[in-house]
C-alpha positions in Angstrom: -22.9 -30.2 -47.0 -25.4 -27.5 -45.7 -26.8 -30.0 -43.0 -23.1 -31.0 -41.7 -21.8 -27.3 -41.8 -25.7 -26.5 -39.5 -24.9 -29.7 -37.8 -20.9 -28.4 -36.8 -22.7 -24.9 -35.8 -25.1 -26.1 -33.4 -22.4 -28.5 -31.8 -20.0 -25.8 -31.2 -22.7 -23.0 -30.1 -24.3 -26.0 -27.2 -20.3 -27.0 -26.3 -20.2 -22.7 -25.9 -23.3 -23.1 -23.6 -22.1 -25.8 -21.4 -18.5 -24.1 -21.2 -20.4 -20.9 -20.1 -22.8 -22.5 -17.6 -19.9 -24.5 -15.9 -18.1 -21.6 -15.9 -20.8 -19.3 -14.0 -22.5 -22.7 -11.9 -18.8 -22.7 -10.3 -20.0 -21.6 -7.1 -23.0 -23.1 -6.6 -21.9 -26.2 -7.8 -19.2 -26.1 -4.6 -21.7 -25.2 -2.3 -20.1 -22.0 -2.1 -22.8 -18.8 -1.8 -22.2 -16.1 -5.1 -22.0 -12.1 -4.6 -24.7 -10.2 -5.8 -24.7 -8.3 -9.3 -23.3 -11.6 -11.3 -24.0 -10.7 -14.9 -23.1 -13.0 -18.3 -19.5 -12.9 -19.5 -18.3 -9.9 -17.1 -19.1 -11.7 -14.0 -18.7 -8.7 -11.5 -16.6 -6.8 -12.9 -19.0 -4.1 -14.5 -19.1 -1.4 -11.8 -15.0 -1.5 -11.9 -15.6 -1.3 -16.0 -17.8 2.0 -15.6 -15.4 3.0 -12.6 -18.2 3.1 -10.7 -16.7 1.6 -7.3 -12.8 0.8 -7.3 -11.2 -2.3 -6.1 -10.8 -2.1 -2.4 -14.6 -0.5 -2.2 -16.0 -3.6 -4.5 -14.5 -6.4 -2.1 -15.7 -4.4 1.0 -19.1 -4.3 -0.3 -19.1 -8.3 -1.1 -17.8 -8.5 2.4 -20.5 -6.7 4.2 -23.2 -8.2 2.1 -22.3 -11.9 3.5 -22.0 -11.2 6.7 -23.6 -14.6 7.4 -20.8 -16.7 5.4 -17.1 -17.6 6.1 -17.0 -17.1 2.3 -18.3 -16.0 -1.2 -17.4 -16.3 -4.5 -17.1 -13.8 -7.2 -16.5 -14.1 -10.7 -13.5 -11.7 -12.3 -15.2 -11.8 -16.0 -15.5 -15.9 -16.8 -13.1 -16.5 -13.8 -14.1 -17.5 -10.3 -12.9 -15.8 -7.4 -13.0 -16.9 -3.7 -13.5 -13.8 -1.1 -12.5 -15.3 2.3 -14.2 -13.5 5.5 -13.1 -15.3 8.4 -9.8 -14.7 10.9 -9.4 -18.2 11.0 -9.6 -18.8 7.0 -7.1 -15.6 6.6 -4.5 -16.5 8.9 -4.4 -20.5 7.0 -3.9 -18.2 3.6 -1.3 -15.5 5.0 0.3 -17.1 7.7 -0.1 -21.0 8.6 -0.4 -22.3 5.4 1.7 -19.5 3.2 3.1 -22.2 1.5 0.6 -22.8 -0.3 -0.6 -19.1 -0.8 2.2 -17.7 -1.1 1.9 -15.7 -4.9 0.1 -12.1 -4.8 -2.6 -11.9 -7.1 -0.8 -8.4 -9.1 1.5 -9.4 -11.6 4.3 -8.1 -13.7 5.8 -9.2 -16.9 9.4 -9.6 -16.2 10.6 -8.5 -19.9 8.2 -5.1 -19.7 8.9 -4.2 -16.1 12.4 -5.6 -15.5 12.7 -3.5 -12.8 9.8 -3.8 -10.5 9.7 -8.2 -11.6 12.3 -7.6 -9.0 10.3 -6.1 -6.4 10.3 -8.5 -3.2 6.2 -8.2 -4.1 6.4 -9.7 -7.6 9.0 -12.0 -6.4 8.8 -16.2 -5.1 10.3 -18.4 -3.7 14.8 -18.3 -4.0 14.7 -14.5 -5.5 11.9 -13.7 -2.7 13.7 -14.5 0.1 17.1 -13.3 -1.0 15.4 -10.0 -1.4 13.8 -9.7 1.7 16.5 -10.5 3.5 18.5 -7.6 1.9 15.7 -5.5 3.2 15.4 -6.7 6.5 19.2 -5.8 6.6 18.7 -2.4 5.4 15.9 -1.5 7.9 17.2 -3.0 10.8 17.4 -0.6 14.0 21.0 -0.2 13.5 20.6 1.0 10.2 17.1 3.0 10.5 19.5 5.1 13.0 21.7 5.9 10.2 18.7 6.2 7.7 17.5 9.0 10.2 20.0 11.5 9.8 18.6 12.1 6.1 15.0 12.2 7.4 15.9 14.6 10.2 17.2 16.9 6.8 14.1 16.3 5.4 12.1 17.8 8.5 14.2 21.0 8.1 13.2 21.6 5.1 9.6 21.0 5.5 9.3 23.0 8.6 11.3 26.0 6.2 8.4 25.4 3.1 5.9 25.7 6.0 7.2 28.9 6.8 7.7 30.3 3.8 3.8 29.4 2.7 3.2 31.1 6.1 4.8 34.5 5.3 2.4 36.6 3.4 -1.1 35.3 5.4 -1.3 33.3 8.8 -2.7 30.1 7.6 -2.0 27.6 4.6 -5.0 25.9 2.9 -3.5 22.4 1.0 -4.2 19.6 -0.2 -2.6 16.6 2.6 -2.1 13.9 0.0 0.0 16.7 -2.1 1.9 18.5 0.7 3.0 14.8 2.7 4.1 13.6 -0.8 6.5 16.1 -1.2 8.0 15.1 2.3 7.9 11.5 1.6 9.0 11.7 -1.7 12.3 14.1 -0.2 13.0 11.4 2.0 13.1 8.9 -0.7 15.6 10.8 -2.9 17.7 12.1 0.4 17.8 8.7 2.5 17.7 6.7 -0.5 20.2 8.0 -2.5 21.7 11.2 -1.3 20.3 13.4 -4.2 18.3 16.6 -3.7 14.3 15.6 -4.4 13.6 19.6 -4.9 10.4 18.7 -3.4 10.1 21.8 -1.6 11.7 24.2 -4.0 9.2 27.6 -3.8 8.9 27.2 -7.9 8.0 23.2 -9.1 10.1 21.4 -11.4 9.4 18.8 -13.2 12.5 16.3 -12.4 11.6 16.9 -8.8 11.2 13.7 -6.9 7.2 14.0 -6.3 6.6 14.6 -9.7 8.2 12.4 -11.5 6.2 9.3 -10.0 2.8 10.8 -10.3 2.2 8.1 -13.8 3.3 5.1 -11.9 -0.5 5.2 -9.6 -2.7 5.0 -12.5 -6.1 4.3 -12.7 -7.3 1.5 -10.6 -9.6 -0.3 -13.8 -6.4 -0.5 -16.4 -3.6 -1.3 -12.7 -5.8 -4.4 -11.9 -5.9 -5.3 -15.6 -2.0 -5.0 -16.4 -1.2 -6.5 -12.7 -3.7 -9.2 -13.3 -2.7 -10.5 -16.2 0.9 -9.9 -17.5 0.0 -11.2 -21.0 -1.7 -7.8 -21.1 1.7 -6.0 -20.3 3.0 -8.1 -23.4 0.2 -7.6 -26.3 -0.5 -3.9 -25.6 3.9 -3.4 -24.7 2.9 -1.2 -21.7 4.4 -1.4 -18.4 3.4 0.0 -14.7 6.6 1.6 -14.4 7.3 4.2 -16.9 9.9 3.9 -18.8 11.6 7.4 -17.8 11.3 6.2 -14.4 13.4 2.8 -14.9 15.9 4.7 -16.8 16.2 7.6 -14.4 16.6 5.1 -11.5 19.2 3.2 -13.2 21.1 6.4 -14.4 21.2 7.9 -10.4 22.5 4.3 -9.5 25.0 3.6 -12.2 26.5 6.9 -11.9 26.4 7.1 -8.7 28.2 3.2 -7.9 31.0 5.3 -10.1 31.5 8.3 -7.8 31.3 6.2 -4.4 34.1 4.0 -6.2 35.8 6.8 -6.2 34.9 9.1 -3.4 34.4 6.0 -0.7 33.0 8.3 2.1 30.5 6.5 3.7 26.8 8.1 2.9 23.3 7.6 5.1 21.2 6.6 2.3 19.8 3.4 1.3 22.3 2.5 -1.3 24.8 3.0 0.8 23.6 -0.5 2.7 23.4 -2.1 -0.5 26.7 -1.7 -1.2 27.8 -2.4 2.6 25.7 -6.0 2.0 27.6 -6.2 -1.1 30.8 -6.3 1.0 29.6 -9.5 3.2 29.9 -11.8 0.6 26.4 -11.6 -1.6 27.2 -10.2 -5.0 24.0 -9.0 -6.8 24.1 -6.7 -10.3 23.4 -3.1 -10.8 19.8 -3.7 -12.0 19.2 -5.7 -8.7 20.6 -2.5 -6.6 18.2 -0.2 -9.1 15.3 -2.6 -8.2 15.6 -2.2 -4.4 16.2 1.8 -4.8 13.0 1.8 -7.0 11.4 -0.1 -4.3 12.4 2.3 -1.6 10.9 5.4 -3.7 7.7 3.7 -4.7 6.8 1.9 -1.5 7.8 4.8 1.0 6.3 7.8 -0.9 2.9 6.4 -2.3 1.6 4.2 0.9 3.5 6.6 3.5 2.2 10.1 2.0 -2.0 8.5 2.1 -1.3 7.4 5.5 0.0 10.6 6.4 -3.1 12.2 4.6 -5.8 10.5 6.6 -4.0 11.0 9.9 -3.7 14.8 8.9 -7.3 14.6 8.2 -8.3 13.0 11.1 -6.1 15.1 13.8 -8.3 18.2 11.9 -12.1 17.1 12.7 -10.3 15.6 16.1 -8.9 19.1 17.7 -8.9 17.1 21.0 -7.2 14.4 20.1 -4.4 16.6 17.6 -3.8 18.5 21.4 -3.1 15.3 23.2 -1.0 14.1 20.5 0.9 18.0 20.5 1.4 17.6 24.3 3.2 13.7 23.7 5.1 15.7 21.2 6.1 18.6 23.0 6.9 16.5 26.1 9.2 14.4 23.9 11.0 16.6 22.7 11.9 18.7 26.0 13.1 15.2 27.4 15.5 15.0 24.7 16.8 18.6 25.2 14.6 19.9 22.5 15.6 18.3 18.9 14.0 15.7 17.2 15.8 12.0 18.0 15.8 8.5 16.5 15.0 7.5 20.8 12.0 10.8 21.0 10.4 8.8 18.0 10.3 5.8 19.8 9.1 7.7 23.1 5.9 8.7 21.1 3.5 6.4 22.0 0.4 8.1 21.8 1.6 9.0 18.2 1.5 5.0 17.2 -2.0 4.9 18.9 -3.0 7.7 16.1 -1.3 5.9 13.4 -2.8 2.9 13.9 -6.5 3.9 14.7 -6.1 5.9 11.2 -5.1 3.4 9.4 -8.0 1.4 10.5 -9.9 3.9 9.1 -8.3 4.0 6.3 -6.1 2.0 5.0 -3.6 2.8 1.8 -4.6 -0.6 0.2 -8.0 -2.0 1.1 -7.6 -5.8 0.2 -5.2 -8.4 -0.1 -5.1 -10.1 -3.2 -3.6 -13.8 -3.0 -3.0 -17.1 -5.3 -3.2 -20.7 -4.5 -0.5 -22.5 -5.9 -1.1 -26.0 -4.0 -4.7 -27.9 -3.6 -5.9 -26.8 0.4 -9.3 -27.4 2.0 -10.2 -24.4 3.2 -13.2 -24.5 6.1 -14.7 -22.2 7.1 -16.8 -22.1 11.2 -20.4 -22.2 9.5 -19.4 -25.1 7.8 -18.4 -23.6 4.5 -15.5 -26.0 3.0 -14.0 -25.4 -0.5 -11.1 -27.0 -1.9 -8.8 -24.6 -3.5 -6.8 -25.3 -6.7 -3.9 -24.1 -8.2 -4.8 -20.6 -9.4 -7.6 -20.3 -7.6 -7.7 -16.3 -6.4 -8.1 -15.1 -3.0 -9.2 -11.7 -2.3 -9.2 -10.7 1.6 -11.1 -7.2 2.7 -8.6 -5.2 5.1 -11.5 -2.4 4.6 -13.8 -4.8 5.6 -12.3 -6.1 8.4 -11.0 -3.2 9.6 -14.7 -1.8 10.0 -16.3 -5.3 11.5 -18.8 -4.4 14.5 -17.8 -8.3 15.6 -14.3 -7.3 15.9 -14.2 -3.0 16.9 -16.4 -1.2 19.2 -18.0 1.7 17.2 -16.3 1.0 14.0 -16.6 4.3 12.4 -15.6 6.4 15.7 -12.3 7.3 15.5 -10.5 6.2 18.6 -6.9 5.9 19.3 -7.7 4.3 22.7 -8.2 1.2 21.0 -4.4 0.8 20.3 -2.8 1.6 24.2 -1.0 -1.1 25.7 -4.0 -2.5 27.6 -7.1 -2.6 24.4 -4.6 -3.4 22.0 -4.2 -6.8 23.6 -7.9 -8.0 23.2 -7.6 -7.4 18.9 -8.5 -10.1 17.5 -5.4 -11.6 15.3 -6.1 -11.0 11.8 -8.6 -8.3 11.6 -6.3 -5.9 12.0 -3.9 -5.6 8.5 -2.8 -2.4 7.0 0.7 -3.6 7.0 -0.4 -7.1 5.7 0.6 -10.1 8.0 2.4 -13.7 7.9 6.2 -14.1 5.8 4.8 -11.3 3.4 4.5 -8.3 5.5 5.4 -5.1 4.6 9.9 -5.7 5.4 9.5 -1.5 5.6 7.2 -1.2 8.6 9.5 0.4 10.9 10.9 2.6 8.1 7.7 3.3 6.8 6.6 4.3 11.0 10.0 6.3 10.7 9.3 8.7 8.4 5.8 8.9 9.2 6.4 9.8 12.8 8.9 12.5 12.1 6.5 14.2 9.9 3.8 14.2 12.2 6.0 15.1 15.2 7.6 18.3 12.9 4.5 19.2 12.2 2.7 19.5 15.4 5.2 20.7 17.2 4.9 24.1 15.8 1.6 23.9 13.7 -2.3 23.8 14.0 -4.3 21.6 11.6 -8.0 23.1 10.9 -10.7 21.0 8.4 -11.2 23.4 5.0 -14.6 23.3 3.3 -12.8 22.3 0.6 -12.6 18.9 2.0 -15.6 16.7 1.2 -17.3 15.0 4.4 -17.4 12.3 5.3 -14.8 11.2 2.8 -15.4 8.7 0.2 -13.0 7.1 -1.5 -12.1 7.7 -5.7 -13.0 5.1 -8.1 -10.7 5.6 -10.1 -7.3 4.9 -7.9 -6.4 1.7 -6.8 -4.8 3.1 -3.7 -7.1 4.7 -1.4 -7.5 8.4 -2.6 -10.6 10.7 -1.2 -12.9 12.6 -4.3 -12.0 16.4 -4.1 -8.6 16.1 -1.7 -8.0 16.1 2.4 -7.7 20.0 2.3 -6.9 21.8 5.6 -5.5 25.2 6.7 -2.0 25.3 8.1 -1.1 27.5 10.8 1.3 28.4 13.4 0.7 27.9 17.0 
């Protein structure tokens, strides 16, 4: 009995080899080369583990390491993982073949998060592309023009908190990341749903609309982990969305579908188009309408407020460059008899030029993260091939790309020029990708390019941005977020001009 029971042991402990080996032989069996700093069991997923490096950083590195290959595998603990490096090879996964790419990689279980499963990013295939189209609807240019009467509010009141900050000394020393999230967070309470965000009230609150997200951005180790794998939502009963946000956000749109029943006074806030879609013909319940407002908040406060940040930042170690971009502004708004339009946005050129070149710095989200869902070859120019399976992962480095010498001049000199009408023609397609590209890119680009323009064009119109020693140069990027956050803040010292 001993010698069967020794005999079962040593089977099951060589079938526990073999399954490990094939596991971690995956990429060298395919030809395919393997990342550095592959260890047993956690594949490479250690320096995420310690928070030593976050997610966006981790793929950048595997990207600049193999700069020789179209491609490189990783392993994500026992899993394999394909890192994809070419233009060619990105645009066949986000754009020519999106068929059969067309899941993101972050995941949501539908019974924990009810809310965000919703989300057009969580979403496939029938419930996708109905909710897309509701947001292409909402952000069209007839309906931005509408949506900009609540972010011309917002201004105001930012330019009246600047003032007030301004009283007592002659300059303002903040954080960026803090101050632009109180503006984009404003406009997503006042052009989303016609509430008061208190944002910029002189004493905080805790209901006010930039607080009362700050638990949905957690840590980047434990966000990859629940996104990753929903089962984890499921065993553990935690969700990305707080549960005092979903039930806030479908308390403000319950009660306020009552009033507007009532009180039918058209309003310029996002739910206001829901409700006008509503009217066309596609019916769609309250937790749908709460879904899209949730999206609104998340999407436009988080990924707008860091791009704001870096520009900010940028504008302050660039004093040239924040004077050129002050004249454009100044300019603008003396041709349109000296307030802030919907039409003076679109005048400001140069100011796209700064966005863009910033966000190629930095970008809010450093990687793409993509699954296969039907068998493709993919090949890469050095004569790379692998054949993808369903569930094979894709990650794609924006950061990497973004700072490719084969693709930008100078990669690390920051350089609007590269965006005017003439350079901008010579990018190549697909290394440049803050917005995403193919079906799935970001539906709120021009709102997004909205709000961010009216910030920057309120705030240079009467303000100077100087660099505090608070901030830590160069900046390097938190391990501990999955968005793109710098250690120690993007402080600088507000004053008026």
């Amino acid at each position: 009995m001993a010698s069967a029971f020794l005999t079962l042991l040593a089977g099951a402990f060589l079938l526990l080899c073999f399954y490990l080996y094939t596991k971690f032989t995956h990429w060298k069996r395919h030809g395919i080369p393997t990342a550095k700093g592959n260890i047993p069991l956690l594949g490479h997923s250690l320096p995420l583990i310690l928070k030593k490096t976050n997610v966006s950083t981790f793929v950048r590195q595997v990207y600049d390491d193999n700069r020789d290959h179209s491609m490189v595998g990783i392993y994500k603990g026992l899993k394999p993982v394909l890192v994809i490096r070419e233009p060619n090879l990105i645009k066949a996964v986000l754009q020519s073949h999106f068929s059969r790419f067309h899941e993101n990689g972050m995941k949501v279980a539908p019974e924990m998060d009810p809310l965000l499963a919703k989300n057009p990013f969580y979403t496939y295939g029938e419930q996708w592309s109905n909710g897309r189209k509701r947001l292409i609807y909402a952000f069209s240019n007839t309906r931005l023009k509408i949506l900009f009467a609540a972010v011309e509010g917002v201004c105001k009141k930012f330019e009246n908190f600047l003032n007030r900050r301004l009283q007592s000394s002659g300059k303002y020393e903040v954080d960026l990341k803090s101050l632009f999230t109180k503006f984009t967070a404003e406009v997503a309470a006042n052009a989303g749903v016609s509430l008061e965000g208190h944002c910029f009230d002189d004493k905080e609150r805790a209901d006010a609309f930039d607080k009362i997200g700050k638990d949905i951005f957690i840590e980047s180790t434990w966000s990859l982990i629940v996104s990753s794998l929903p089962i984890v939502n499921r065993l553990f009963a935690v969700s990305l969305l707080p549960k005092h946000v979903d039930q806030l956000f479908r308390r403000i749109v319950s009660e306020n579908l009552r009033l507007r029943q009532k009180d039918e006074a058209p309003r310029n806030d996002f739910l206001q188009l829901m409700i006008e879609l509503e009217k066309t013909g596609e019916k769609f319940d309250e937790e749908t309408i709460a879904a899209h407002t949730v999206s609104f908040y998340l999407e436009g406060m988080e990924t707008s407020s860091i791009t704001l940040s870096f520009v900010g930042h940028e504008l302050a170690v660039h004093p040239d460059i924040q004077e050129k971009l002050r004249d454009e502004v100044k300019s603008t708004y003396a041709k349109h008899g000296g307030v802030l339009t919907y039409d003076a946005l679109k005048d400001m050129t140069y100011m796209s030029q700064v966005i863009s070149e910033s966000q190629r710095r930095f970008t809010a989200l450093g990687f793409l993260h993509k699954i296969c869902t039907e068998e493709f070859e993919l090949q890469g120019s050095d004569g790379l091939t692998y054949r993808a399976k369903p569930g094979t992962e894709i990650f794609i480095s924006v950061d990497g790309l973004h700072h490719d010498p084969n693709y930008w001049v100078d990669p690390d000199v920051f350089d609007p020029e590269r965006f005017n009408e003439d350079r901008k023609q010579s990018i190549e397609k697909m290394t440049f990708l803050p917005f995403g590209e193919g079906p799935r890119i970001c539906v709120g680009i021009r709102m997004a390019m909205l709000q961010l323009k009216a910030c920057l064009a309120t705030l240079l119109n009467s303000y100077k941005l100087e660099l505090s020693p608070k901030t830590r140069v160069p900046l390097q990027l938190s391990s501990s977020f999955l968005m793109s956050i710098p250690v120690g803040g993007n402080w600088v010292h507000i004053s008026k001009l």
